[in-house]
C-alpha positions as CSV (number, residue, x, y, z in Angstrom):
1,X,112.8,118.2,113.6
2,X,109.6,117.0,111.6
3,X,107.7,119.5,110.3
4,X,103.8,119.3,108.5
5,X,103.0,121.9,105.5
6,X,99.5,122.7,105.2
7,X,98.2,124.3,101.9
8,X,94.8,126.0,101.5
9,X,93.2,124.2,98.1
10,X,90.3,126.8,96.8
11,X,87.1,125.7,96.0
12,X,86.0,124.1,92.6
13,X,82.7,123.6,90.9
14,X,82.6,120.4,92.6
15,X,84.2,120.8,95.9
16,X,84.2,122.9,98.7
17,X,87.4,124.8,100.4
18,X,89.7,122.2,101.3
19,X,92.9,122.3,103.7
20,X,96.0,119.7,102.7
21,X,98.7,118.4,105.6
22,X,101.8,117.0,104.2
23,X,104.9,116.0,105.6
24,X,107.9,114.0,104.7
25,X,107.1,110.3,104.5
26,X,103.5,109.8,105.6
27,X,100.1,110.1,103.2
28,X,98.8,113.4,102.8
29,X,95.3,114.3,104.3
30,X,93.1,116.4,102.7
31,X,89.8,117.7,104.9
32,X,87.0,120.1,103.4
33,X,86.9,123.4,105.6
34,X,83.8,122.1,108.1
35,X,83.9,125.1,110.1
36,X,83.7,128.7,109.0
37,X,83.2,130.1,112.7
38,X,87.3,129.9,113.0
39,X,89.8,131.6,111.2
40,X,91.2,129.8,108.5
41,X,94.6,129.7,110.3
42,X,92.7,127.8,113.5
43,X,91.5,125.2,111.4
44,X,94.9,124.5,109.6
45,X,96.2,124.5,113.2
46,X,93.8,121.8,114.1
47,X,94.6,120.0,111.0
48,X,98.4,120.0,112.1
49,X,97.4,119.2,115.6
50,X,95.5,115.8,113.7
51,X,98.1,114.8,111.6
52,X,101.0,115.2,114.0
53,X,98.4,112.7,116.6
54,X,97.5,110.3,113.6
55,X,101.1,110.1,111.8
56,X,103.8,110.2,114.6
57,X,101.2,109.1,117.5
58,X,100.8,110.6,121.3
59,X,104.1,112.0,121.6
60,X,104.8,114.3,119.1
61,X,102.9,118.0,119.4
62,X,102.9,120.9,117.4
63,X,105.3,123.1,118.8
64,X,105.3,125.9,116.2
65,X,102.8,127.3,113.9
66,X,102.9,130.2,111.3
67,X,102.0,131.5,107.8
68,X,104.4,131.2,105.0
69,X,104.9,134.1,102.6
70,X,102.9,131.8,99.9
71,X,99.9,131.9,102.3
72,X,100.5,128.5,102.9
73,X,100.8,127.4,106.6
74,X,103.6,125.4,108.6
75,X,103.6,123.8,111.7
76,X,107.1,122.5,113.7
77,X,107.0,119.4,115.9
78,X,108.4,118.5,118.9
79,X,108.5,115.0,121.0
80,X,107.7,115.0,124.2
81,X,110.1,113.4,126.7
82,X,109.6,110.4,128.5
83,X,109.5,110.6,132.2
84,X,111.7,109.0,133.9
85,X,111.1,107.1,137.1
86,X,113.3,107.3,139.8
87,X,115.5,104.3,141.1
88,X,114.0,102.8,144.2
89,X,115.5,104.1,147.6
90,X,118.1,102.4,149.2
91,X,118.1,101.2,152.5
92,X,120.1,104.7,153.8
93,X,117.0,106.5,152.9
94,X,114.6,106.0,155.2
95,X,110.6,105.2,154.0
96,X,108.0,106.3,155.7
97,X,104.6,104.3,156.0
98,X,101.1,105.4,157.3
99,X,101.9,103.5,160.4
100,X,104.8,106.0,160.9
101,X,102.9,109.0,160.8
102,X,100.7,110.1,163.9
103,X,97.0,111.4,163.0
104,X,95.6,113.4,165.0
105,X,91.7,114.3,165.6
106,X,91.3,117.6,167.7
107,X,94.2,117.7,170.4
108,X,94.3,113.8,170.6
109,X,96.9,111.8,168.8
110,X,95.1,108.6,167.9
């Protein structure tokens, strides 16, 4: 199970409120806190939601999300499984075409 840690980085005299995703083997990213209409703990779950899509690609979500004692946030991952096609029908199953089915209009068969 991957898991992304993101930490709240106060402001300084030169920058703004800043929110840091890290996880195990990939480059941290580190984006200012745009928008102050959310909770704080939204935005670091958007954050997560990014960096899961931009690290591990399409197939890995955030499955978990929660606040650490530090006040730090965490957010679990899990991959979503492939779906797998069915093998084709053999010949004892029988297939149906439009040409099979009757259509009716009104009372009439057509």
């Amino acid at each position: 199970m991957k898991a992304i840690l993101i930490k709240y980085l106060s402001a300084t005299d030169t920058k703004s409120v800043r929110l840091k995703a890290c996880a195990e083997g990939v480059k941290a990213i580190t984006v200012p806190r745009a928008n102050y209409d959310l909770s704080l703990e939204s935005d670091a779950l958007l954050l997560a939601d990014m960096a899961a899509q931009k690290w591990f690609g399409d197939l890995i979500v955030v499955d978990g999300f929660g606040t650490l004692p530090d006040g730090n946030f965490v957010a679990t991952l899990m991959k979503i499984p492939e779906l797998k096609i069915p093998p084709p029908l053999g010949e004892d199953v029988p297939v149906f075409t439009s040409e099979d089915v009757p259509v009716f209009i009104g009372n009439k068969m057509i």
